[in-house]
N, C-alpha and C positions, 0 to 999 in steps of 0.2 A: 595398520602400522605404516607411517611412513618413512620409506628408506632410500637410502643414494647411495645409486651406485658409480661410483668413479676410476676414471681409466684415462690413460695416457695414449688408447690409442683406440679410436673408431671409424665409422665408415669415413669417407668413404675406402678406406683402407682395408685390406682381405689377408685376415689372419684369424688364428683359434682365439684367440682373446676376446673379438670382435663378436666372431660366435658363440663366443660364451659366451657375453653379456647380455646380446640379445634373446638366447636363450633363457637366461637367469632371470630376464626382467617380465619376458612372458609369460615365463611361472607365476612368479610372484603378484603380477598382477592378476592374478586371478583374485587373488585374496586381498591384496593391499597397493598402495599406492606408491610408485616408483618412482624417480627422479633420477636422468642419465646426465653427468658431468662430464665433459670432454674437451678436448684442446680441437676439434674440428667441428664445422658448422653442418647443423643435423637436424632434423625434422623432429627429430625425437628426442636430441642430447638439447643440454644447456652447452651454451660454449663461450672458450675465452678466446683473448687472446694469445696465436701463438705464431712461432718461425717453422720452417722444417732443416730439419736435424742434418745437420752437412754429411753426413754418411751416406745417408739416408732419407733421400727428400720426401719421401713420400709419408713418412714419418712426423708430425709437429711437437714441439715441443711449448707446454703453455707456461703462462708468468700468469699468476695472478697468486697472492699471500694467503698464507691461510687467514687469517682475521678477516679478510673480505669472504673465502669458501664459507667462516664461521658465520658472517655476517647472512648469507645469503641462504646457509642452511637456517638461520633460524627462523628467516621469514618463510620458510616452505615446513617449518614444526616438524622436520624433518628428527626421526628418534632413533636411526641407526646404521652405521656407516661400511660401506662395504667397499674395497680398495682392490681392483685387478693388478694394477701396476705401479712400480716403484719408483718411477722417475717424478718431474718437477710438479705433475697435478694432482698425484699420489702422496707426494711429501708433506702437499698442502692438504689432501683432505685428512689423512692420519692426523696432520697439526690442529686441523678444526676440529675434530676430534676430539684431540685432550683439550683444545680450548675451551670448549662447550660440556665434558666431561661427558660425552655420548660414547657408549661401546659403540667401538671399530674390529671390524675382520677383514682380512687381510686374504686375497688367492696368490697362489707363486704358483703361477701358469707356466713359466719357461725357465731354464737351466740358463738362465741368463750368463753366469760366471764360464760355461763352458763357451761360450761365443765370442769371448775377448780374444782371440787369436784371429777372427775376422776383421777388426779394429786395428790391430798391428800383433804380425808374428814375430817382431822384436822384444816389442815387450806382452809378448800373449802372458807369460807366468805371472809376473807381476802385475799384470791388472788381471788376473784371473784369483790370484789373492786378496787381493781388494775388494774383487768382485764379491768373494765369499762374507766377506767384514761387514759391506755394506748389507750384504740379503743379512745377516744376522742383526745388523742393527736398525733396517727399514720392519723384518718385520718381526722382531722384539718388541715391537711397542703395540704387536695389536692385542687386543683381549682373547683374539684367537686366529689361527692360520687354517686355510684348507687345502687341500693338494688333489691332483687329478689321481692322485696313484701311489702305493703304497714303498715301491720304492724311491721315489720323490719324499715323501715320508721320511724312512731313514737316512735318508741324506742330509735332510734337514736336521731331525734330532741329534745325528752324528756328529751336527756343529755346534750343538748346545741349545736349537730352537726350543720351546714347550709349546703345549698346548695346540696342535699339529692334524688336522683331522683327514681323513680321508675322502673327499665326495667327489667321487668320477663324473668326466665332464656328460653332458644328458646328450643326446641323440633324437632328432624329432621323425621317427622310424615315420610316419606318414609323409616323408618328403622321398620317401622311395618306394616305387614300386614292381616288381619284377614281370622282366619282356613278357607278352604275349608267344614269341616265338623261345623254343626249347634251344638252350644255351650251345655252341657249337663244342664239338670233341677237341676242335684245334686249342693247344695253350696257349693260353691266356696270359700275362703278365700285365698288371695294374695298379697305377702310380695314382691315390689321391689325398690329396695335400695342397698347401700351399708353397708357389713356383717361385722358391728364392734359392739363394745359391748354396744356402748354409744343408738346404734338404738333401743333396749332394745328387742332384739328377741325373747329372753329368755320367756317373758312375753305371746307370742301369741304359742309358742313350751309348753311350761306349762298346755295351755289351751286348748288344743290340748285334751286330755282325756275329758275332759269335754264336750266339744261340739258334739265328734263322742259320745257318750252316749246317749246324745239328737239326733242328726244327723247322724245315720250310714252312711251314703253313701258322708258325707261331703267328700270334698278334699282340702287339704293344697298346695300351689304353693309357695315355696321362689326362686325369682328369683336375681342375685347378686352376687354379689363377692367383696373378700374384706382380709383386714390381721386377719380377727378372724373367716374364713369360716371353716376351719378343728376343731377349737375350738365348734362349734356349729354344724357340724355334731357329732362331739362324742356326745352331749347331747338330 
């Protein structure tokens, strides 16, 4: 089978989205043949044209129509459409989609509506109801939705989604291996993730005084990377 999978956001950019496609795509090719669509220029993606997103530069945002995404999947016989994210490369390949009349599936990796207060705490509610409008109406149109997690699930169903599935994100357990040396008795505390501001890091670096107080011999691990990592070293 050949299939594409399309995202608004990949390398070289460092987020779970990221890892999950690359994840997704190395499954898959075991068995079939993959095609990566992206707004950033990749060894491995196809790419368009795009700007970066004024909030957020490190972010692109692409222009290209779907009738051209439709065009370009048909010359790759491409037979089924797989959508990580909801914004301008998303909209177009859901659109080539019904254009070409190929089932599409749709991932809702992130709580996007709860992040609108990052964008303005003026109007966080009101675009945070919008927020919700849109995820109802981006992905209502696909044949099917998949979610990392089950209450992500009713959250969605809560708003009227269907068709809603469960597949937690994969894990490639051979990218870790455990030290040769026996783990120390001192407590441990360990951050990993990616280093944006919305992960609220700030909170566990704050508390930091407090705990070695109590706990001399504690130790801190932030392991991660991210577009706000130099921001939170100076802190």
């Amino acid at each position: 089978m050949k299939i594409a999978l399309v995202t608004d956001t990949y390398h070289p950019q460092v987020n779970g989205v990221v890892s999950s496609v690359d994840t997704i795509a190395e499954e898959l090719e075991k068995e079939h043949e993959v095609h990566i669509f992206a707004p950033t220029r990749s060894e491995r993606a196809y790419s368009f044209n795009s700007f970066p997103f004024y909030l957020w530069p490190d972010y692109r945002i692409a222009y290209v129509r779907a009738k051209t995404l439709a065009k370009i999947f048909e010359e790759k016989d491409i037979e089924i459409i797989h959508v990580h994210t909801p914004f301008s490369l998303g909209v177009s390949g859901v659109g080539a989609a019904r254009h070409l009349t190929l089932p599409a599936v749709g991932t809702f990796h992130t709580l996007l509506p709860e992040y609108t207060h990052y964008i303005s705490e003026t109007l966080g509610l009101l675009l945070r109801r919008f927020g919700w409008r849109y995820v109802n109406w981006f992905y209502g149109r696909f044949n099917a939705v998949t979610v990392p997690s089950t209450p992500i699930k009713e959250s969605l169903v809560k708003r009227g989604l269907k068709n809603v599935h469960v597949i937690p994100n994969a894990v490639n357990v051979d990218l870790f291996h455990p030290g040769k040396e026996p783990p120390s008795s001192d407590p441990c505390i360990l951050f990993v993730g990616r280093l944006g501001k919305e992960k609220r890091l700030e909170v566990l670096i704050d508390a930091a005084s407090s705990v070695l107080e109590e706990y001399p011999k504690a130790k801190f691990q932030i392991i991660g990377r991210g577009i706000h990592e130099d921001w939170y070293k100076k802190i």
